[in-house]
Residue, then its C-alpha position, 0 to 999 in steps of 0.5 A: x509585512x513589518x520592518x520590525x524584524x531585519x530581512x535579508x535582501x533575498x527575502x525581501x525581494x521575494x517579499x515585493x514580488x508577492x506584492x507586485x503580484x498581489x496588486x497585479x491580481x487585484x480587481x480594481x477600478x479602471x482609475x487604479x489600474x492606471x495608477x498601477x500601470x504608471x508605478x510599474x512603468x516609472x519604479x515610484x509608485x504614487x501614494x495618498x496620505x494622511x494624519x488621523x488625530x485620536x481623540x483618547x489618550x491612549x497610544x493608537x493600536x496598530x493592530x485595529x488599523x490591520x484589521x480595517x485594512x484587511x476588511x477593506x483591501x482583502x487579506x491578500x493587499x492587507x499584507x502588505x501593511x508596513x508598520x514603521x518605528x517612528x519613534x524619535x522623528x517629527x510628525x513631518x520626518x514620520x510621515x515622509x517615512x510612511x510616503x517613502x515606503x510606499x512610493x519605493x515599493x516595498x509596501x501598499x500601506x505603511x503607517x506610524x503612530x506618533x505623540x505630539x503637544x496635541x496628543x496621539x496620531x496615526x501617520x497614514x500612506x496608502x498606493x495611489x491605486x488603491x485609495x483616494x483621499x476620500x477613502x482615506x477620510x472614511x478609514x480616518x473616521x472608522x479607525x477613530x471608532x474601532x479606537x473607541x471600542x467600536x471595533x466590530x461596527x467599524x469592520x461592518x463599515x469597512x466590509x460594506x465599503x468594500x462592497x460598494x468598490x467592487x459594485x463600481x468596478x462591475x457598474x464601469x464596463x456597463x455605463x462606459x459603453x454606454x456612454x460612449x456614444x453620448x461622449x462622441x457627440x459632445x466632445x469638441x476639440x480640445x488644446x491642454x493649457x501651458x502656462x507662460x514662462x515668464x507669467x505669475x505661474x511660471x514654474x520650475x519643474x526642479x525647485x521646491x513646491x511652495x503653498x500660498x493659501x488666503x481664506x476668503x469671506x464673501x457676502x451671504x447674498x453670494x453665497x449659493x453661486x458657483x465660484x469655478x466660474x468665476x475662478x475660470x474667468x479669472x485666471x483667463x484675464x490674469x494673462x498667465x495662460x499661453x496657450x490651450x483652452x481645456x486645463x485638468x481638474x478631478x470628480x469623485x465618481x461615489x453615488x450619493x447613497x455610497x459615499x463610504x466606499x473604499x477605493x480608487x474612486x476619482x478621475x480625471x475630468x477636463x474643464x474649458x475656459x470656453x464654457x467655465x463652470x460647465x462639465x464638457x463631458x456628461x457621463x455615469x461613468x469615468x473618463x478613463x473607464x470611458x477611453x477604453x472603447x472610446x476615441x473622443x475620451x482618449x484624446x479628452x484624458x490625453x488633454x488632461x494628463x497634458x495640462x500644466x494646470x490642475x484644479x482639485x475638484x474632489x476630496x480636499x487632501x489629509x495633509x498640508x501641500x507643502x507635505x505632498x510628494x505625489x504631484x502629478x501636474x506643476x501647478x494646483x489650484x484648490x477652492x472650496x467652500x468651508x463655511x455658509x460664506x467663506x472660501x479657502x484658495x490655495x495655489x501652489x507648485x514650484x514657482x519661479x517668483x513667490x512674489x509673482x504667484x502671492x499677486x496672483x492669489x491676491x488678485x484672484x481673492x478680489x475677484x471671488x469677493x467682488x459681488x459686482x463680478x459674482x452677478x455679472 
């Protein structure tokens, strides 16, 4: 599908219905049937986005990314590939108008390429339900190749990602039942987190999400420890939290020897500030996959899909927070490590007092760096 061409409303509207059924039929994780449910249900479908730099300098051909999209989707949800003009916009305007097309239905993927001061890039978005960031990052990489003349290595990659998708899809029915069981015996009653009104997290769901990030550099003596713990317990003393004791964070569910496959691939886990740094729920498989059969992992996903809280603990994103249009929860913690003794914090959402939140990060940064608080 492109825009290059002008359609009539009639033509279009058979043309999204072809797409709502192509999504429909597509065989897909238990984790990109929700995100498909939730699009279908609410009109705006979620998307996950990009910004792939190409090292030549050549304009990027948008026609490999077809292919790859293709070998990696299928033909029949590659279709839905809009490429957009974005001549004339920034790299902000082209890539909203890659998100926009995505969100409001009327394409799966929609990409743009675009020359700035640093060179070429190919702005990227993709159904929520189709990709995670992590999926993004391996196209990012093979589209970088087939740029290079690898065209042909690049679709072998992307076929067998899509090979290692449709083994994760067959493998979730199995390890879900089998899960179940061990689920029921662990789970113990859990309360989603809401942050108070007037603390240093305090937000307002209408106003503009703002990005407050600090890179950290800690003592290499501390450098193998876990900071989640430590973030738990910190957040926990800041007097931010109002009640609730499990708040939402994200697993990427790749096994180690199939980190390039393709698809919707994270879900949602919860995390206890009874027990920071410990998973509360062992498993093989997803908690979505698992609440199909399972009463104990509904009310676990149910808790997490209530939390005002998030912390990322998948794939980082492609694009700066400021430039993210699918939020799913008000308020989102990332840390992750970027070097052998360096961390990077980022807190953002709609904050009621920038101030407030800048404390906090502030706050929190000190704790993560204090090495009497790492060993304690």
């Amino acid at each position: 599908m492109s825009k290059t061409t002008a359609q009539g409303p009639a033509t279009e509207s058979v043309e999204r219905l072809g797409m709502m059924q192509a999504l429909a039929d597509a065989r897909l994780s238990v984790e990109a049937k929700a995100m498909v449910a939730q699009g279908f249900y609410t009109g705006v479908a979620q998307e996950v986005s990009t910004v792939i730099s190409l090292k030549d300098g050549a304009a990027p051909d948008l026609g490999l990314l077809r292919q790859l999209v293709s070998a990696g989707w299928g033909e029949e949800l590659g279709h839905y590939l809009e490429v957009l003009d974005v001549r004339g916009s920034s790299a902000a305007e082209a890539l909203r108008k890659a998100q926009l097309a995505v969100r409001s239905g009327t394409a799966l993927f929609a990409a743009g390429s675009l020359a700035t001061s640093s060179g070429w890039h190919c702005l990227l978005s993709i159904h929520h339900g189709l990709a995670d960031e992590h999926s993004l990052e391996v196209l990012a990489r093979l589209l970088q190749a087939a740029q290079s003349a690898d065209l042909d290595s690049a679709l072998a990659h992307m076929g067998r990602g899509r090979g290692f998708y449709e083994d994760y899809v067959q493998a979730q029915a199995v390890h879900a039942q089998d899960d179940g069981g061990l689920l029921a015996a662990v789970t113990q009653p859990m309360t989603p987190v809401r942050l108070l009104q007037t603390g240093r997290l305090a937000f307002n769901a209408q106003g503009p999400r703002m990005s407050l990030q600090r890179t950290l550099d800690i003592a290499a003596i501390n450098a193998d420890k876990p900071p989640m713990a430590t973030l738990l317990a910190g957040l926990q003393r800041a007097d931010v939290i109002a009640e609730g004791d499990a708040l939402c964070s994200s697993h990427n569910w790749r096994p180690a020897h199939q980190q390039d496959a393709i698809g919707m691939m994270t879900g949602l886990v919860p995390l206890s500030f009874a027990a920071p740094g410990e998973q509360p729920l062992p498993g093989q498989t997803s908690l979505e996959a698992r609440a199909r059969r399972c009463p104990a992992a509904r009310q676990a996903l149910a808790c997490c899909r209530a939390s005002e809280l998030f912390i990322n603990g998948a794939g980082r994103r492609g694009i700066p927070a400021s430039q993210v249009m699918s939020a799913t929860f008000p308020v989102g913690i990332e840390i992750r490590r970027t070097g052998a003794s360096q961390l990077f914090l980022e807190i953002e959402g709609p904050f009621c007092n920038a101030s407030a939140a800048t404390n906090l990060l502030n706050e929190l940064a000190d704790v993560l760096m204090d090495r009497s608080e790492w060993n304690d």
